[in-house]
PATITOR-690226 format. One record per residue (C-alpha): residue number from 0; x, y, z. Coordinates in steps of 0.5 Angstrom, whole numbers, plus 500, padded with zeros to 3 digits. Last residue first. Layout:
REC    k   c1   c2   c3
REC  NUM    X    Y    Z
...
% end
This chain:
REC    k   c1   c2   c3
REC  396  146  201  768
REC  395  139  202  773
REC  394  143  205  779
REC  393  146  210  774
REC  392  140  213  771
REC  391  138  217  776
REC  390  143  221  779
REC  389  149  220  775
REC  388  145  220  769
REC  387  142  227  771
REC  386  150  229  774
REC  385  153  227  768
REC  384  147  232  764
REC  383  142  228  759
REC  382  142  231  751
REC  381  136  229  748
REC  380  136  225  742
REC  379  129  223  742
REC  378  131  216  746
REC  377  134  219  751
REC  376  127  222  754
REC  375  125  214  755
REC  374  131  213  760
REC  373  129  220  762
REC  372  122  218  763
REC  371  123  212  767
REC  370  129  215  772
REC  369  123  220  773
REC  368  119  215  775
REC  367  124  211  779
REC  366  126  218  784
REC  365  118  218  785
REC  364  113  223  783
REC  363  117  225  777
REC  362  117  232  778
REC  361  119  237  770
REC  360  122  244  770
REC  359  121  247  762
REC  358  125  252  759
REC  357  122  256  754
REC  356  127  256  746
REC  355  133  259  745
REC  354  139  255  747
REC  353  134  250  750
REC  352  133  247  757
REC  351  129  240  761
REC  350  129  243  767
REC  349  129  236  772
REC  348  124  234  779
REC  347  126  228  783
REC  346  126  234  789
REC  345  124  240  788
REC  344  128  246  786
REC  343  134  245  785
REC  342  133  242  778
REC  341  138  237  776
REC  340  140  237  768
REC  339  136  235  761
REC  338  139  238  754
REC  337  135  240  749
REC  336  138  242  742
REC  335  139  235  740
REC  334  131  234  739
REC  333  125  234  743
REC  332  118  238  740
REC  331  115  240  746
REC  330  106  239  747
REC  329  101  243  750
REC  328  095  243  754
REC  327  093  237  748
REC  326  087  236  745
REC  325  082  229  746
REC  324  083  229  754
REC  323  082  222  757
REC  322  089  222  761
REC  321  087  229  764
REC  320  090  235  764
REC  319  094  233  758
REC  318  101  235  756
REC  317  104  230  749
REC  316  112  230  749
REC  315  114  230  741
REC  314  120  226  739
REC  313  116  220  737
REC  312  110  220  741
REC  311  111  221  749
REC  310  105  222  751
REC  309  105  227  759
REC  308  097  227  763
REC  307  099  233  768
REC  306  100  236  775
REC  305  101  243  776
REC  304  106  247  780
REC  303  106  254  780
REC  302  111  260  776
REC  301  105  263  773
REC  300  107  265  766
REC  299  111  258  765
REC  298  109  255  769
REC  297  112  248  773
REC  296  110  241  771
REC  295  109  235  775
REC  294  109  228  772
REC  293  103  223  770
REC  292  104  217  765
REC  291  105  216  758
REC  290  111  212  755
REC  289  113  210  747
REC  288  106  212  745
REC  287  102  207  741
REC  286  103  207  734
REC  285  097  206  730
REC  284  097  203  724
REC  283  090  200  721
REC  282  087  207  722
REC  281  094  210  720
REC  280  093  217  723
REC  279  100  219  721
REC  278  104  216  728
REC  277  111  219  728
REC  276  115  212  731
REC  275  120  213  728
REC  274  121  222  728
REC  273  127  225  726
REC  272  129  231  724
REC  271  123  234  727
REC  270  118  236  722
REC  269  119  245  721
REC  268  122  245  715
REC  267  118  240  711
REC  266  112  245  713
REC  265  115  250  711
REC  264  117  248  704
REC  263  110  245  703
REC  262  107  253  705
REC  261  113  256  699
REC  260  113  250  694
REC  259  105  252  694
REC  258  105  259  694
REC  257  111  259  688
REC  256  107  254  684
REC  255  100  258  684
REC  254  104  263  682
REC  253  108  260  677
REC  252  101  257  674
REC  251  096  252  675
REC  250  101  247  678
REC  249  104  242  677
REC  248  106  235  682
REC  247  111  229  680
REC  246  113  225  686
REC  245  119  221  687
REC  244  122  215  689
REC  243  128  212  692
REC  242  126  210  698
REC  241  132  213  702
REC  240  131  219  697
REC  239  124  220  698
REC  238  123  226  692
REC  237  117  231  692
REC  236  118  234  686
REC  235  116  241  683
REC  234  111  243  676
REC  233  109  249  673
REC  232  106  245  667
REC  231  108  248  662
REC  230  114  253  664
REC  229  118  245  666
REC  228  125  248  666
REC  227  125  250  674
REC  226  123  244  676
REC  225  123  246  683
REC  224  126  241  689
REC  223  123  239  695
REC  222  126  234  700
REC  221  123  228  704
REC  220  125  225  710
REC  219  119  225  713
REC  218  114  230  710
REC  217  109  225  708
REC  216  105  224  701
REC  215  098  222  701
REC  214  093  218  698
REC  213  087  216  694
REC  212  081  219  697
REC  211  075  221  695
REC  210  072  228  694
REC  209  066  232  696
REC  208  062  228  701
REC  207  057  232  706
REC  206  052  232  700
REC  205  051  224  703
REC  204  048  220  697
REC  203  050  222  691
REC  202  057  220  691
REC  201  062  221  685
REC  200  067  224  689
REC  199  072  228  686
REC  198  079  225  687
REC  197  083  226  694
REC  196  090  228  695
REC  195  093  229  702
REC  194  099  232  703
REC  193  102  230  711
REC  192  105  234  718
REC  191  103  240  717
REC  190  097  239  713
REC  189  096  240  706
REC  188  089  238  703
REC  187  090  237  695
REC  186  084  236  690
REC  185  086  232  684
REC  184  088  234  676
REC  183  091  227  673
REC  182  097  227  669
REC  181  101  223  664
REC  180  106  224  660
REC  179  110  220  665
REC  178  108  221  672
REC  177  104  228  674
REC  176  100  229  679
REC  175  096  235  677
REC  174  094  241  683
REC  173  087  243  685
REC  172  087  247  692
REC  171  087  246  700
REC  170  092  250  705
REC  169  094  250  712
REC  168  090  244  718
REC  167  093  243  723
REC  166  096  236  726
REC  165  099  235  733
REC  164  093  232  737
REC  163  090  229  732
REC  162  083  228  727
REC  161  085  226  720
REC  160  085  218  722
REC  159  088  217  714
REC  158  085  211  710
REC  157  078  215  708
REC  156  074  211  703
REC  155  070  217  703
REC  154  073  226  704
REC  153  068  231  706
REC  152  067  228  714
REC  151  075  228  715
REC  150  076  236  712
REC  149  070  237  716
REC  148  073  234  723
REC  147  080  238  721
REC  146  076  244  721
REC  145  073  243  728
REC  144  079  240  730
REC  143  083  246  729
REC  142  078  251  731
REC  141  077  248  738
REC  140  086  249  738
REC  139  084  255  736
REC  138  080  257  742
REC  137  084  252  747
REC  136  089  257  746
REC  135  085  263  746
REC  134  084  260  753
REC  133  091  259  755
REC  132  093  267  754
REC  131  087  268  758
REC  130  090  264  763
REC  129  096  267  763
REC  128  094  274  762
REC  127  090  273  768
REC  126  096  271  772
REC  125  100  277  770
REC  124  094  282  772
REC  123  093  279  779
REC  122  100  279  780
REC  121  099  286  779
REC  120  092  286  783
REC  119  095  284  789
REC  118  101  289  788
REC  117  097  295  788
REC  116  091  292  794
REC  115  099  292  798
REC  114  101  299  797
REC  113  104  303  792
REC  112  101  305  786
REC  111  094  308  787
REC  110  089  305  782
REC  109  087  308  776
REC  108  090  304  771
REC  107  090  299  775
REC  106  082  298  775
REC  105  082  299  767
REC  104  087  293  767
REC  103  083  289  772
REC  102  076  290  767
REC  101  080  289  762
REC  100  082  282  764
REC   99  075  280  766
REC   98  073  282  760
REC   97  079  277  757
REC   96  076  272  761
REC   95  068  273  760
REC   94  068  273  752
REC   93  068  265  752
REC   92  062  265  756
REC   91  057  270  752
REC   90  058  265  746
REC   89  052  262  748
REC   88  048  269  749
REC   87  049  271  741
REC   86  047  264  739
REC   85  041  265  744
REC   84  038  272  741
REC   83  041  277  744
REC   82  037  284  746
REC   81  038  283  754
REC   80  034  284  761
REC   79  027  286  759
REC   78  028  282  753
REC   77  029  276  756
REC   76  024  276  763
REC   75  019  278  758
REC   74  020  272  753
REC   73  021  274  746
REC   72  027  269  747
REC   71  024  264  749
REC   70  018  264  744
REC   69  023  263  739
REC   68  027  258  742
REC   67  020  254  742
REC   66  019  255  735
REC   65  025  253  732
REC   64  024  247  737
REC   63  018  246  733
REC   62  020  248  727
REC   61  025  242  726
REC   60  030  241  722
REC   59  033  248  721
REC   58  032  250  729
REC   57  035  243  730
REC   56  041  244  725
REC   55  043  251  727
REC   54  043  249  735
REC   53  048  243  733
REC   52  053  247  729
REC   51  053  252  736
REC   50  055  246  740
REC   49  060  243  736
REC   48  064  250  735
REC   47  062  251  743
REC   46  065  244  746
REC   45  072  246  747
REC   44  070  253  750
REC   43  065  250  755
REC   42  072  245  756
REC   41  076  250  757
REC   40  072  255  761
REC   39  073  251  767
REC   38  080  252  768
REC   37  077  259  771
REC   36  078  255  778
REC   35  084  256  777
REC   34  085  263  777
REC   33  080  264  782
REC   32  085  265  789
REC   31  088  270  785
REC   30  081  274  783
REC   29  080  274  789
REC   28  087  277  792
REC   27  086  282  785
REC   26  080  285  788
REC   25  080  285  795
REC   24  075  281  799
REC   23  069  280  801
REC   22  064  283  795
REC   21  069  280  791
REC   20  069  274  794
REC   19  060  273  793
REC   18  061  275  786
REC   17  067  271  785
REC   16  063  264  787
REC   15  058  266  784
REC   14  061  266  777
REC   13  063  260  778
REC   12  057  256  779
REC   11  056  259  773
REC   10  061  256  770
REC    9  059  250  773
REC    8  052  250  771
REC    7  055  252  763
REC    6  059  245  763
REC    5  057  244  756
REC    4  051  248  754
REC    3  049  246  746
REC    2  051  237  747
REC    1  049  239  756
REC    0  042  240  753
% end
């Protein structure tokens, strides 16, 4: 029952819980004192796209439970109060906040402006927004992973870990792999991080697999250049020059060519500048995470105080609510730009600031954990402010 409802006790449980202070308190001071508590349509959210495919399957597998949903639904107590089959009831939850936040948008609409009750539901609509703003994150992050679990199930003899934090799924097609005078045309998966080139499977045994893998290309320390001359085959090289080698791929046409160099070209240019410990999903390879351990994040949209699970692996900085947490809340990608200085606002707390991206304000529990993380920070290339080493990093040297 939880693998299709997830948390759905607990949700309800909250919904109570709003319903019992509405009818007590003033709207947008309710739902103030709520938006924590609506965290917990994250893990519902999350689990949804699995749940959703496990409650086809049954119906399609087993006509018993097919006929118990059916008679459920027929049920006088259902069709009384909705017309919704149970697929349709199942994503009620994952509507709820943005609802929610029209339904406060339409009360301040028509609401008085002056008065304490007009500046309660204000706040009240910035800190849904945020809360909405982090639900449609967990919505594409869910979809991420379902769709990176699908591309990992298609594919036998599989080397990569496909399913990671940081990588995203962005286009798939035939192209040739060319060396030589020879050629083979292969099917392509291109990720943000890595191309991946996979042959037609020959297995009959498991529909699910289409392709094996062969191999895959990453974005590190890689150029991409166009072979202009080549109007036959439509071709592009990967080059490593620190490898001193190069991979030859055509295309069907220029077009196809074009759309391609295109999304590999953004993809290059997004990588970090340098990464050594940037983890591929090796299975017999694995890198762990340079440091990892609880810090105290400052909001962006809603300006509280929060603790969260950080990684730090490579240059990027991994946030968790939990330690245990598949996905992450978030994840800043560090380099030269950054420069760590002494936040006033609590002790033992840094912004970590960049010239035209978020700031970000970080609390170590303790003067020697934040002096840790700034020792393991220092590594990605961020720049630590005198007084930051003065204050941390001194006693240490």
């Amino acid at each position: 029952m939880k693998s299709i409802f997830s948390n759905i006790e607990a949700i309800i449980n909250c919904g109570e819980v709003l319903l019992s202070k509405l009818r007590k308190e003033d709207v947008g001071e309710t739902f103030l004192g709520m938006a924590p508590a609506f965290e917990l349509y994250k893990e519902y959210i999350t689990n949804y796209n699995s749940a959703n495919n496990l409650l086809k399957s049954l119906i399609k597998e087993n006509n018993a439970f097919a006929q118990c949903i059916k008679k459920c639904e027929q049920n006088a107590r259902c069709v009384n109060n909705t017309t919704l089959d149970l697929f349709s009831i199942l994503i009620q939850p994952i509507q709820r906040i943005p609802r929610y936040l029209l339904l406060l948008e339409a009360l301040h609409k028509h609401m008085g402006k002056n008065g304490e009750e007009h500046s309660l539901l204000t706040n009240a609509i910035i800190v849904m927004r945020a809360v909405a703003i982090e639900v449609n994150q967990t919505i594409r992050e869910a979809d991420d992973l379902l769709q990176l679990e699908s591309i990992q199930q298609s594919i036998e003899a599989n080397l990569l870990k496909l399913v990671e934090p940081h990588r995203r799924f962005i286009h798939a097609g035939e192209l040739k792999k060319m060396w030589g005078k020879d050629e083979e045309e292969l099917h392509f998966f291109l990720f943000n991080d890595l191309l991946l080139y996979c042959t037609e499977s020959r297995s009959f045994t498991n529909s699910k697999i289409k392709y094996r893998f062969l191999g895959f290309l990453s974005f590190e320390n890689v150029s991409l250049e166009d072979l202009d001359t080549d109007t036959r085959n439509y071709s592009f090289i990967l080059k490593y020059s620190d490898l001193g080698k190069f991979y030859r791929i055509g295309a069907k046409n220029f077009s196809e060519k074009q759309e391609w160099m295109e999304l590999i070209r953004r993809q290059i240019d997004n990588k970090r500048l340098f990464a050594p410990e940037e983890e591929f999903g090796l299975n017999d390879a694995l890198r762990p995470s340079r440091m990892m351990g609880y810090l105290t994040k400052r909001g962006q949209k809603v300006p509280t105080w929060k603790r969260r699970f950080f990684k730090l692996k490579g240059t990027t900085l991994y946030y968790y609510t939990t330690p245990d947490d598949v996905l992450p809340l978030g994840s800043i990608t560090l380099n030269s730009h950054y420069t760590v200085k002494i936040s006033k606002l609590r002790s033992n707390s840094v912004e970590l600031s960049h010239p035209t991206d978020r700031c970000y304000y970080l609390k170590g529990d303790t003067e020697e954990v934040m002096s840790s993380w700034l020792e393991a920070l220092q590594l990605t290339g961020v720049t630590l402010d005198e007084d930051v080493s003065q204050m941390f990093l001194s006693r240490n040297s």
